[in-house]
C-alpha angles and dihedrals in degrees: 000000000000106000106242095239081070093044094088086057100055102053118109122283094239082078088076123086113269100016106110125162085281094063103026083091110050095039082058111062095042102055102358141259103280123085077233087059091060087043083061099046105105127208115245098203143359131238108218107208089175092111112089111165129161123272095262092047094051112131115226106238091028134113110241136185116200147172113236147174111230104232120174128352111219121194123197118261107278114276098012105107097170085076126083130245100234129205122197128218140169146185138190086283098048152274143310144163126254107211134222132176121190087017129189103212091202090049096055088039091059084037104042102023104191105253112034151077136285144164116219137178133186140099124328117223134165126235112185099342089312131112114245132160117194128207095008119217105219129019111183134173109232087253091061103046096106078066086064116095100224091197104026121195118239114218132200109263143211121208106272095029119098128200092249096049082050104044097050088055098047086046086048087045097051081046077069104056112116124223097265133209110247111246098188134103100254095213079058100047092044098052094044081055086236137171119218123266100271093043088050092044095053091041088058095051095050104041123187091213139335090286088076088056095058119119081233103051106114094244097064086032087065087031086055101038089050085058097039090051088045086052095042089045089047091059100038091053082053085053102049084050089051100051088037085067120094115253128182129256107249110187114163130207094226093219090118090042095060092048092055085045088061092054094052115100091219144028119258122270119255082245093043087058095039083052091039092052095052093051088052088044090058096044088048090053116093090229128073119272124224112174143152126235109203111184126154123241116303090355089132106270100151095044086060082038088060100045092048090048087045088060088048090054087041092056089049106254131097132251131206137207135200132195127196094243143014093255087062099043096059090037089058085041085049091049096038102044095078105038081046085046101058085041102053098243120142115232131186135170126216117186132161089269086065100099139166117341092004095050093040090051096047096052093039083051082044091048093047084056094246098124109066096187124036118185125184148106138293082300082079085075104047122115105260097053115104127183113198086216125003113176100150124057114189116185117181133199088004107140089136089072113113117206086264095052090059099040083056093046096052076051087081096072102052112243120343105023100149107227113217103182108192122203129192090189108087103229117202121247093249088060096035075064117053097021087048104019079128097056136074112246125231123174127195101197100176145059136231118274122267098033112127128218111275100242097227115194123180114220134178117249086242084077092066095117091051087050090058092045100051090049090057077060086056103037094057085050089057113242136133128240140187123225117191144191153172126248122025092228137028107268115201081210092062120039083210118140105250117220094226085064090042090045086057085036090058098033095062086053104040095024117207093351082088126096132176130203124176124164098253085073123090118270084235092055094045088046094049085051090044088051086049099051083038091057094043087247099118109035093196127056110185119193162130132262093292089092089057089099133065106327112149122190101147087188081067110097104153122073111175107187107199107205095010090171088071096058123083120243092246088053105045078047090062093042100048083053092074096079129032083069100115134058095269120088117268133211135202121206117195115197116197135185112226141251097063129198117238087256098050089050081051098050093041084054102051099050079057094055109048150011101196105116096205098058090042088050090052088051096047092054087051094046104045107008134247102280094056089042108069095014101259097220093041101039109053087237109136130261115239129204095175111016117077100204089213100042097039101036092124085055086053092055088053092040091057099043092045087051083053091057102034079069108046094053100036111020097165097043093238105126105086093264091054094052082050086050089050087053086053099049079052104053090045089048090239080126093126089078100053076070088072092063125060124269112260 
């Protein structure tokens, strides 16, 4: 239960001044339904009103806030609405127009009475040579200047919500704010300098410059840090739960490892058996293992994937694992089968194209325990597969699996199945953190032997005919080549060149070696072309970004990458790693189309400069932010009002290793600053994990 000093906080936002049933909607959506919502909701900019000049001194392009007599009112001529209401005032320096469209008379009467005083602030602008300042923001009497904010916070907007009507219900939500327990160490309070929360919190919403506003200010340091240490606690509290489970003990005989190691053209890595050792450590342990395999692009994951799932069929029990697509899913069948094969393991694929007596004979093989290893799609998790004995969830490219996600996934197996979730795409330590805090963390940091460095050049759009003429090299060479792009059709919004107009392009050059595959086509027509570029007999693939996972044609050694300034680092970084996977010499060409921003250089230059994943990933978070990053509603990764994940990434760490601590000395948040720790899960919403501890 929500503990009652939070109660005020968590009733509806139509309970603060100004927000009716015509607003409730709009504000929303644009901060969230709760009074907390609007707590969190954080100005962008400040409007300094400090400058109060004289009529004659006033700055065009400045605020100003000035004293004035109220002269003349001057209404347009009847019936001719494009013109302004004016109202003329003067000081001691001078004159100048306040300005109305749309104008109601008996309104600025009541407002700007001729005759007397009045204080008004707003934008000065200049109309033929004269001072003039239209729609004021504020208009006061002398008696009622103390009312005036002299710095006023700017919030972000949504169409239909004004900066007044905001303002007065964030002022009505902080009202609300209950006098809160501190949660944190205060050792660690009194050394970082900080206020509590509700001082910090009010600070930030009434900020003296820019400078309060600053990711770095120590009120939305300890604002940010509160929010980091309720996320990594959260997901500690997840983690005790997990390892309390009971798991299974999986030990396997080894017999069918070594004969897939026999298969294999080359010995592991030293980062493929650290990582290998890990994984058995965690089936041997009596408790489940949830763990995350990290590995960059071609470094060797499935191979690890396959002997862990080897020591789950030699212990007698079955493993699963799931890919992202369909392309994927028959691309991990095609490298398994022969190394299952010479092993003895049975392997079978389901995917969403398995239908009616297919479909019916494999689950009920699957259900008799005759199949060891299933691989498929998301199909693998719907209710009428049923595994004998499922001990081993792989799940593979699935960064866009939340905590719950994969709580729900180990589910499949009854109690125990060990959960081992892969991902090609490097993820910085911050969001490994706080995406996968739950999780185990295993990192393969090196490729296979033999693999040569992927030359990456960055060339104009402009160079387009070199770069044709340089692929005919290729081509009669005989090798094979990407090209990629990055929308299917021409779209008038985006001046962007489609696949479907370089496939034609290419295809009245090269003739029928060129293929084309895009995700609107059936997954039985891209898997027809991939079987054709597989095979050699299309030389040219070209596509958008479904071939960035997990496609593995080690015969490919040209990417060209059209617009590669569209695409994000992460991503040029997947789709680069599709060549540069056999034992030739690969290249990358990156087009652009000038000018650049100063990002997109950045990002161009990067992937030049370098192939290691893990660096690229930490740029990428610096250069575009974690929400972005990883995608926030797809990925699991948290949503945060307060922490910046590039800005606050040493708080992270503390958070991390406090949370660490918070539940080794006090598991079940009894003591008093636990109790103070369960209001703050609360008030962040990370309440759910608050379920995994006893009541008390």
């Amino acid at each position: 239960m929500r503990p009652e000093i939070l109660f005020p906080l968590f009733k509806s936002i139509t309970s603060l001044p100004g927000i009716g049933p015509r607003m409730e909607k709009r504000v929303e959506d644009l901060a969230g339904p709760h009074v907390a919502d609007l707590c969190w909701h954080l100005p962008a900019g400040v409007v300094d009103r400090r400058y109060q000049p004289k009529i004659g001194e006033a700055k065009e392009g400045e605020i100003a806030t000035i004293t004035v007599n109220i002269g003349s009112h001057i209404a347009p001529p009847s019936g001719n609405k494009r013109l302004p209401y004016r109202v003329w005032v003067n000081d001691d320096s001078g004159d100048m127009a306040l300005v109305f469209f749309h104008a109601r008379p008996d309104y600025l009467h009541r407002m700007l009475p001729e005759g007397e005083t009045r204080i008004i602030s707003g934008k000065i602008e200049m109309f033929q040579d004269a001072p003039q300042m239209s729609h004021p923001d504020h208009i006061l009497t002398e008696a009622e200047l103390d009312n005036l904010p002299l710095v006023e916070p700017v919030y972000p907007l949504t169409q239909g919500v004004t900066q007044k009507v905001l303002q007065k219900a964030i002022r009505g939500a902080l009202k609300q704010l209950p006098d809160l327990p501190e949660w944190q160490d205060p050792a660690w309070l009194e050394k970082q300098g900080w206020d509590t929360f509700n001082q910090a919190l009010a600070r930030t919403h009434a900020p003296e410059d820019l400078a309060d506003l600053d990711p770095n200010s120590p009120a939305r340091c300890r604002l940010a840090f509160d929010e980091l240490l309720a996320n990594q606690l959260a997901l500690a509290l997840v983690r005790l739960r997990m390892k309390k489970q009971p798991g299974r003990k999986i030990i396997g005989t080894g017999t069918l490892r070594k004969k897939i190691e026999a298969e294999i053209p080359f010995s592991l890595t030293h980062a493929q058996n650290m990582a290998l050792a890990e994984i058995d450590g965690d089936l041997k342990a009596p408790w489940r293992m949830l763990r995350l395999l990290q590995g960059d692009v071609g470094s060797g994951k499935t191979i690890v994937a396959l002997l862990a799932m080897a020591s789950a069929v030699e212990a007698g029990t079955q493993a699963a694992m799931m890919a992202p697509t369909e392309i994927l899913a028959r691309q991990h069948l095609e490298t398994l089968s022969p190394l299952c094969e010479a092993a003895g393991i049975s392997l079978a694929l389901l995917t969403g194209r398995e239908k009616g007596k297919t479909r019916e004979a494999l689950l009920s093989s699957l259900a008799a325990g005759e199949i060891d290893i299933l691989v498929g799609t998301h199909a693998l998790f719907q209710d009428d597969v049923a595994f004998k004995n499922l001990s081993l969830a792989i799940v593979d490219e699935q960064h866009r699996f939340g905590v719950h996600q994969r709580l729900q996934l180990s589910g499949k197996g009854g109690a125990g199945t060990d959960v081992l979730v892969m991902t090609a795409t490097p993820i910085p330590r911050t969001l490994t953190l706080t995406a996968y805090g739950d999780m185990d963390v295993s990192r393969i940091t090196e490729k296979p032997p033999g693999r040569l460095p992927i030359d990456t050049r960055i060339l104009p759009i402009e160079r387009l005919s070199d770069m044709v003429e340089g692929l005919k090299r290729a081509l009669a060479s005989g090798a094979r080549a990407y090209w990629v792009c990055p929308l299917v059709e021409e779209s008038e919004l985006v001046q962007a060149t489609a696949a479907e107009d370089r496939y034609a392009f290419l295809k009245a050059i090269f003739g029928d070696t060129v293929g084309i595959v895009h995700g609107r086509m059936k997954a039985a027509e891209k898997d027809a072309v991939m079987q054709k570029f597989i095979a050699g007999d299309i030389s040219v693939l070209v596509a958008t970004t479904v071939i960035e996972v997990g496609v593995n044609v080690p015969e490919a050694t040209i990417m060209v990458i059209e617009h590669a300034e569209r695409f994000g680092l992460a991503q040029l970084h997947q789709l680069r790693g599709r060549v540069g996977r056999g034992s030739g010499k690969s290249s990358c060409m990156l087009l652009y189309q000038g000018p650049l921003s100063e990002t997109a250089q950045a990002r161009l230059k990067i992937m030049r400069d370098t192939e290691d994943g893990f660096i690229i990933a930490e740029e990428d978070l610096r250069l575009r932010g974690a929400g972005e990053l990883l995608g926030t509603r797809q990925s699991g990764l948290p949503t945060f009002h307060f922490a910046d994940l590039v800005s606050h990434a040493n708080l992270l760490a503390v958070a991390h290793d406090d949370a660490r601590l918070i539940i080794e000395r006090d598991p079940e948040l009894q003591s008093d600053r636990g109790q103070a720790l369960r209001t703050m899960l609360y008030l962040f919403e990370r309440d759910e994990a608050i379920r995994f501890i006893r009541s008390g």
